[in-house]
ZABA-433829 format. One record per residue: x, y, z of N, C-alpha, C in turn; residue in one letter. Coordinates in steps of 0.02 Angstrom, whole numbers, padded with zeros to 5 digits, always signed. Example, Ala and Ser with C-alpha at 12.3 -4.5 7.8 and 13.67 -1.06 7.14 Angstrom:
+00660-00284+00390+00615-00225+00390+00660-00165+00390A
+00642-00112+00354+00684-00053+00357+00645+00002+00394S
END
This chain:
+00042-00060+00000+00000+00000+00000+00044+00062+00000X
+00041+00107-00046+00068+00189-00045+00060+00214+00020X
+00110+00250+00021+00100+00288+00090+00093+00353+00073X
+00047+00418+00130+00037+00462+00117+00092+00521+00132X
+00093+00545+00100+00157+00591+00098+00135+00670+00096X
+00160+00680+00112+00143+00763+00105+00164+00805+00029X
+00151+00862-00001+00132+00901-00050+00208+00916-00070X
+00251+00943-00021+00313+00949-00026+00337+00886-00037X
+00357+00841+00006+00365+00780-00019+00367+00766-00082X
+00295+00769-00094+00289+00724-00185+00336+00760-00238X
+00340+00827-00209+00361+00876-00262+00452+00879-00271X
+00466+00843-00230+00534+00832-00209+00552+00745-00244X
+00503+00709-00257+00510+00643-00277+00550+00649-00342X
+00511+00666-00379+00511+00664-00465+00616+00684-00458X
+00634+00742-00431+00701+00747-00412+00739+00704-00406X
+00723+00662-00343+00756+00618-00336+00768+00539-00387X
+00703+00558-00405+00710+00506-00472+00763+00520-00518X
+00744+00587-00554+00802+00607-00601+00895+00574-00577X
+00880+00608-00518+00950+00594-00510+00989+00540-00488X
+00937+00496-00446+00935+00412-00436+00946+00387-00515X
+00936+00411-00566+00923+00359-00635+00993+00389-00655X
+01014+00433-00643+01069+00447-00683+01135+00421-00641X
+01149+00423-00570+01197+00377-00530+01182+00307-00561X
+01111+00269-00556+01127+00217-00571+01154+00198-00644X
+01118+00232-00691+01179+00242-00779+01232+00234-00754X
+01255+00269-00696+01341+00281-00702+01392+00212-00688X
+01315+00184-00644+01345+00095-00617+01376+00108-00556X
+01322+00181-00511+01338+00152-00452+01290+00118-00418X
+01285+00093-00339+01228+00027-00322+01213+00060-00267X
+01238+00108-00217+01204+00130-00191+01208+00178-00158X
+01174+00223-00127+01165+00299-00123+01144+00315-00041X
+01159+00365-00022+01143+00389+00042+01091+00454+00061X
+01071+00441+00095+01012+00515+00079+01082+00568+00096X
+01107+00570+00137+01153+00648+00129+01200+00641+00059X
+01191+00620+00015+01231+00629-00049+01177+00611-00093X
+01111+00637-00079+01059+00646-00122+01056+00725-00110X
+01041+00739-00033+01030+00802-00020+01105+00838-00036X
+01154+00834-00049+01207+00869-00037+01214+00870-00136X
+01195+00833-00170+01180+00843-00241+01121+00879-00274X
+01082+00870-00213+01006+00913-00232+01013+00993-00216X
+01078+00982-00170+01063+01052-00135+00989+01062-00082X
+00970+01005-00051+00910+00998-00008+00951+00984+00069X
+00911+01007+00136+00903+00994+00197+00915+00895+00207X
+00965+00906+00237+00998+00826+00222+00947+00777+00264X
+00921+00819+00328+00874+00791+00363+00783+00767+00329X
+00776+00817+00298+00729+00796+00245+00727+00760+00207X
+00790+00757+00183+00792+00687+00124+00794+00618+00163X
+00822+00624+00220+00852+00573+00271+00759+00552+00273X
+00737+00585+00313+00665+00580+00304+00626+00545+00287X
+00611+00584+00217+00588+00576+00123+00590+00483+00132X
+00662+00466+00127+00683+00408+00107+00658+00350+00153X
+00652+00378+00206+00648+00329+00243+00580+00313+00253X
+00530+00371+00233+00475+00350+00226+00423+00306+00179X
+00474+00320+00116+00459+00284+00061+00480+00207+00033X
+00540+00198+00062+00585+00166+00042+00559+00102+00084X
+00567+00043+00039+00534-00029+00073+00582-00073+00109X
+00653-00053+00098+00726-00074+00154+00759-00029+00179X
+00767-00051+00226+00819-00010+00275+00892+00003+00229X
+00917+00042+00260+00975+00066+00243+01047+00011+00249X
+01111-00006+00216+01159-00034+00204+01206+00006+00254X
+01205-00011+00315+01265+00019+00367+01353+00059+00311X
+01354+00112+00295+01408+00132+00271+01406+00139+00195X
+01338+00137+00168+01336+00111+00098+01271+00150+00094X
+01213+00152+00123+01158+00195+00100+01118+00130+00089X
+01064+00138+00046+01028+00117+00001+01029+00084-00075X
+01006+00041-00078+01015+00010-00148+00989+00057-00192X
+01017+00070-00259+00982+00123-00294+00923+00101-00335X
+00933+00049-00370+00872+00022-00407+00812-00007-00376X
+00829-00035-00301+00762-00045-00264+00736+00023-00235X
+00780+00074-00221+00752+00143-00221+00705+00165-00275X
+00714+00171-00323+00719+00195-00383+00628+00148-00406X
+00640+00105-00390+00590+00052-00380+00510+00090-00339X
+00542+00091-00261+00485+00119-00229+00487+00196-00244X
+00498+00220-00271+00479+00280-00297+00433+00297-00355X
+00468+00264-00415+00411+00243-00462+00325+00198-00437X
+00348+00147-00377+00289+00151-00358+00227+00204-00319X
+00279+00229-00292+00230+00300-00253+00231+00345-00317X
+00244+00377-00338+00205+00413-00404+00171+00368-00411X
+00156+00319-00429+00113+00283-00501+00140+00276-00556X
+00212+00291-00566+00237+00267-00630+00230+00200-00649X
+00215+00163-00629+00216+00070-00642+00140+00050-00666X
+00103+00098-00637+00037+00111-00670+00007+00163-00740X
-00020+00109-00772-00057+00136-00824-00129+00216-00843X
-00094+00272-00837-00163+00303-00823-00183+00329-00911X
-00253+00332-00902-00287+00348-00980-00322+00406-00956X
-00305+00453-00988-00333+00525-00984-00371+00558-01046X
-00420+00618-01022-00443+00642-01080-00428+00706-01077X
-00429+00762-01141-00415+00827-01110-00451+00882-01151X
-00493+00935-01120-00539+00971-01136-00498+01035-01159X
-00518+01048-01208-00471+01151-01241-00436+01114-01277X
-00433+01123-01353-00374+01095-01377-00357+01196-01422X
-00358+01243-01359-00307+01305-01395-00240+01270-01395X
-00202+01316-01390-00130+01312-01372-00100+01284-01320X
-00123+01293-01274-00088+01253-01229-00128+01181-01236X
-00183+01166-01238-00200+01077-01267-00153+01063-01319X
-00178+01089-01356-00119+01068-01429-00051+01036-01398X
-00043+01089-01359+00052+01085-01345+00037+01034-01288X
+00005+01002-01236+00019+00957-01195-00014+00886-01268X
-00049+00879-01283-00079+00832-01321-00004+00825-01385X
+00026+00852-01396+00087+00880-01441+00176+00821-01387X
+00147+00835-01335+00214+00834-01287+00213+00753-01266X
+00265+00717-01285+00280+00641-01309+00305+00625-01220X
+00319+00655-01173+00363+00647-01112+00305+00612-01080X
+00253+00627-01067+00197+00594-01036+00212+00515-01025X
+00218+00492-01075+00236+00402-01098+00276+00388-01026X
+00322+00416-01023+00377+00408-00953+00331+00414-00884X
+00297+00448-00904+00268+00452-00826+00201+00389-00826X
+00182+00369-00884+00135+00316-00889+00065+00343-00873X
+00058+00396-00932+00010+00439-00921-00011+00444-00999X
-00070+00412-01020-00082+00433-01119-00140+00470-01110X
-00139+00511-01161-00194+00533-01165-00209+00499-01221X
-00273+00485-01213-00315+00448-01264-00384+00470-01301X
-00394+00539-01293-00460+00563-01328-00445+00647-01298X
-00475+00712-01353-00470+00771-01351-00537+00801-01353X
-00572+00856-01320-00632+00871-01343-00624+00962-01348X
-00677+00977-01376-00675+01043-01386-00760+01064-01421X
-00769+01143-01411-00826+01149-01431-00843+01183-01511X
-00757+01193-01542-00760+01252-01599-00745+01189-01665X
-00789+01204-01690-00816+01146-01755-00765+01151-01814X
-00702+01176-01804-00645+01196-01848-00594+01151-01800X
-00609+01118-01753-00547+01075-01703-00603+01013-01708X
-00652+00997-01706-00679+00943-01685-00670+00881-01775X
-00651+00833-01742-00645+00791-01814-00561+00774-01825X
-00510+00828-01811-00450+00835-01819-00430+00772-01772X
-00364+00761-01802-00315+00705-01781-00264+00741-01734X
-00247+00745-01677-00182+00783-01643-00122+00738-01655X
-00071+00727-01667-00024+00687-01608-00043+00617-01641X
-00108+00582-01659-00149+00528-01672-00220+00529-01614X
-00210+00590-01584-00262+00602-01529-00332+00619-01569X
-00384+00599-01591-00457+00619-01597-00473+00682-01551X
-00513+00734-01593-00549+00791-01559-00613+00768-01555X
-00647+00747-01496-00712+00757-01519-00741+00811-01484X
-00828+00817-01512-00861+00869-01471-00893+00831-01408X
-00863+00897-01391-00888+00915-01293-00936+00872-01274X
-00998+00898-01338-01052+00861-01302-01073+00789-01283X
-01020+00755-01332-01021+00704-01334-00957+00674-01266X
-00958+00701-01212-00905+00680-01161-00916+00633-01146X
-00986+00617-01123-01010+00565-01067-00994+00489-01125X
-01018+00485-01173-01013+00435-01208-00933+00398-01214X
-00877+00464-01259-00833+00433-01276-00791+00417-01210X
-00812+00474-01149-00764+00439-01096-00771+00397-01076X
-00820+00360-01079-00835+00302-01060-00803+00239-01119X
-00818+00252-01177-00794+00209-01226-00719+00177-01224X
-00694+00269-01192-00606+00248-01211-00586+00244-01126X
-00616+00254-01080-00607+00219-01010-00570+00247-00970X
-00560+00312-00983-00515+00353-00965-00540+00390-00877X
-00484+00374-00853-00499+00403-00775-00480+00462-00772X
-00428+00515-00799-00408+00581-00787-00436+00631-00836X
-00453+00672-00807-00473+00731-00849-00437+00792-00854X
-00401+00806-00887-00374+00876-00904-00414+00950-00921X
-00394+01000-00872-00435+01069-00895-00392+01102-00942X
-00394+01127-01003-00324+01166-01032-00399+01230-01070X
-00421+01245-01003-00495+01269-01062-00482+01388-01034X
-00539+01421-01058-00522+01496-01007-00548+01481-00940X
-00534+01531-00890-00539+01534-00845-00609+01528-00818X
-00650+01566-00866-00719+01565-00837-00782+01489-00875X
-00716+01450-00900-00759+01389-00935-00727+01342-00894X
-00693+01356-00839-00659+01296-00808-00697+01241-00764X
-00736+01298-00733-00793+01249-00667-00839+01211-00711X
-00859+01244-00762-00925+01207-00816-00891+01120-00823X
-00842+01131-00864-00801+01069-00882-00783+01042-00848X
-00759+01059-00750-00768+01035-00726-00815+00989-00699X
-00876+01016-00699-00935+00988-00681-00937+00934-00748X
-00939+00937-00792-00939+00911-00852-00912+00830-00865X
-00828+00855-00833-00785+00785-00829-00809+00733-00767X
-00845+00775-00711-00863+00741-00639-00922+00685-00671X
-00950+00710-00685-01023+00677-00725-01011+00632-00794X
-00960+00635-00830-00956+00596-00878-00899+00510-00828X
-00889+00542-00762-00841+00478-00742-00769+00475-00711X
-00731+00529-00730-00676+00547-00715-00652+00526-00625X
-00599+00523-00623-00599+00509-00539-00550+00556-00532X
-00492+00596-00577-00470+00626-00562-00452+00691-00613X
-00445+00779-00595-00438+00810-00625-00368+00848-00622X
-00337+00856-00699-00268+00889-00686-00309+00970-00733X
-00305+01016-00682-00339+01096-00707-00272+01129-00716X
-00266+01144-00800-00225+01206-00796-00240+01265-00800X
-00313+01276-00807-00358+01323-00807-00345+01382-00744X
-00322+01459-00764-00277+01497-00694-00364+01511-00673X
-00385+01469-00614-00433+01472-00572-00438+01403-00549X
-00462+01387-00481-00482+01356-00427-00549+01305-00445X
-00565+01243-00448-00625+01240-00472-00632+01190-00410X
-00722+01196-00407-00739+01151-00347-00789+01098-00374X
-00760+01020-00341-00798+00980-00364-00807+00920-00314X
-00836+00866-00312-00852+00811-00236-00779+00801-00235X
-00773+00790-00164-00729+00773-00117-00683+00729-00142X
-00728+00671-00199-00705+00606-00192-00677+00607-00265X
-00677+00651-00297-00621+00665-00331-00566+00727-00360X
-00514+00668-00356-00443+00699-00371-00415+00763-00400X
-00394+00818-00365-00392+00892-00415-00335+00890-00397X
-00292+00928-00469-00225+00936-00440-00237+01018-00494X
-00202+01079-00456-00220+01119-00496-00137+01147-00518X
-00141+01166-00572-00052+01187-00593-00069+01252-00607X
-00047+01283-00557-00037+01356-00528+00002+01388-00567X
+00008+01410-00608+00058+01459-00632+00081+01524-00625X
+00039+01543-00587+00033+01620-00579+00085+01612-00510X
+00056+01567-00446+00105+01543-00403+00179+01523-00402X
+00176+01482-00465+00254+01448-00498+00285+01494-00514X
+00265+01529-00531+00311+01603-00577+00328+01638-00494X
+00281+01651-00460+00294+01682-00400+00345+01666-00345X
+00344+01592-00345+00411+01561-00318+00448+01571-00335X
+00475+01577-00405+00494+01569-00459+00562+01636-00431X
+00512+01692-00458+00518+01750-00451+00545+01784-00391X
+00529+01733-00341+00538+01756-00256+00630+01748-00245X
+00625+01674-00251+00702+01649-00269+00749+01668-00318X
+00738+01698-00370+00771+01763-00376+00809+01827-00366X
+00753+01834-00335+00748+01896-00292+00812+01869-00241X
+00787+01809-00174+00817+01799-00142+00903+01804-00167X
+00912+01749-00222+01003+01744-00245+01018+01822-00260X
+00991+01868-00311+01020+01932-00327+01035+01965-00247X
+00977+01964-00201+00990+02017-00162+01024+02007-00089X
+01034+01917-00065+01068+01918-00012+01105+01848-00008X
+01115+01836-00057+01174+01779-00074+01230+01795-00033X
+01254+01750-00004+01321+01769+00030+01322+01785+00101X
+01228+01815+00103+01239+01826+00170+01224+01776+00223X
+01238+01766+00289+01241+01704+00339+01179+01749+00368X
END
């Protein structure tokens, strides 16, 4: 069974993957959380943490952790080892460009059907992705069995389609839509903030230009 992890946490995983996959390329076997954190540039105690929460063996006295059974329970906590089938609503520009973007495959994430409401996108082939119309959600999501729903729609069409994807079946929503949408409890929203991302973004910036150096 997955264990629950906190927001930071998860967001710190995908990291450690990257860089778990590239030690092990190199042919080494195993790794220590303070020479994860001391490569990440992360709080050594956090990773110490991280690892120990996730990780399904104890640690190798003087040696760390195995990297590929690491590497292992990590892909299992994402869900990389799992198959997800998604659908995704807006095919403007930014649909286009995620329905366009081949990296998904790695994370074990397809999208498998596009919808939209402008009769100049509906019919079109993306990628090999089908556009169909909107109205027809409830049917094809069901046809093609898809559990995730993507928002890539404006701001003020986000909750509609929300409501939209809840009712055609979906169990979980990825909104890139810059607004908040509310839907039952019992399913999955993950919202990709951008306005926030940029703001972090932007903060840490700030921070290196203006007090780097200082203790």
């Amino acid at each position: 069974m997955k264990k629950a992890l906190s927001k930071n946490q998860i967001r710190r995983l995908p990291d450690y993957l990257t860089y778990l996959t590239k030690i092990d390329e190199e042919g080494n076997k195993y790794v220590s959380a303070l020479q994860i954190a001391n490569a990440l540039n992360l709080n050594s105690e956090k990773v110490k943490k991280d690892i120990q929460q996730i990780s399904s063996t104890v640690g190798v006295p003087n040696k760390g952790r195995e990297i590929k059974l690491l590497i292992e329970d990590i892909q299992n906590i994402l869900g990389y080892n799992e198959n997800h089938r998604a659908i995704l609503v807006g095919c403007g520009q930014l649909g286009r460009a995620l329905l366009n973007y081949s990296g998904f495959e790695n994370l074990s994430l397809k999208i498998v059907g596009a919808f939209d409401h402008n009769p100049k996108l509906i019919g079109r082939v993306i990628n090999d992705i089908i556009v169909y119309n909107i109205d027809d959600l409830v049917e094809v999501r069901r046809k093609l069995n898809a559990s995730i729903g993507i928002i890539c729609v404006p701001k003020k069409e986000a909750q509609g389609v929300a409501i939209r994807l809840v009712a055609s079946g979906v169990e979980a929503i990825w909104n890139f839509a810059p607004t908040k949408i509310d839907v039952n409890d019992d399913v999955i929203v993950s919202n990709m903030d951008m306005a926030q991302s940029l703001a972090s973004l932007a903060h840490r910036l700030y921070i290196n230009k203006n007090f780097k150096g200082e203790n």
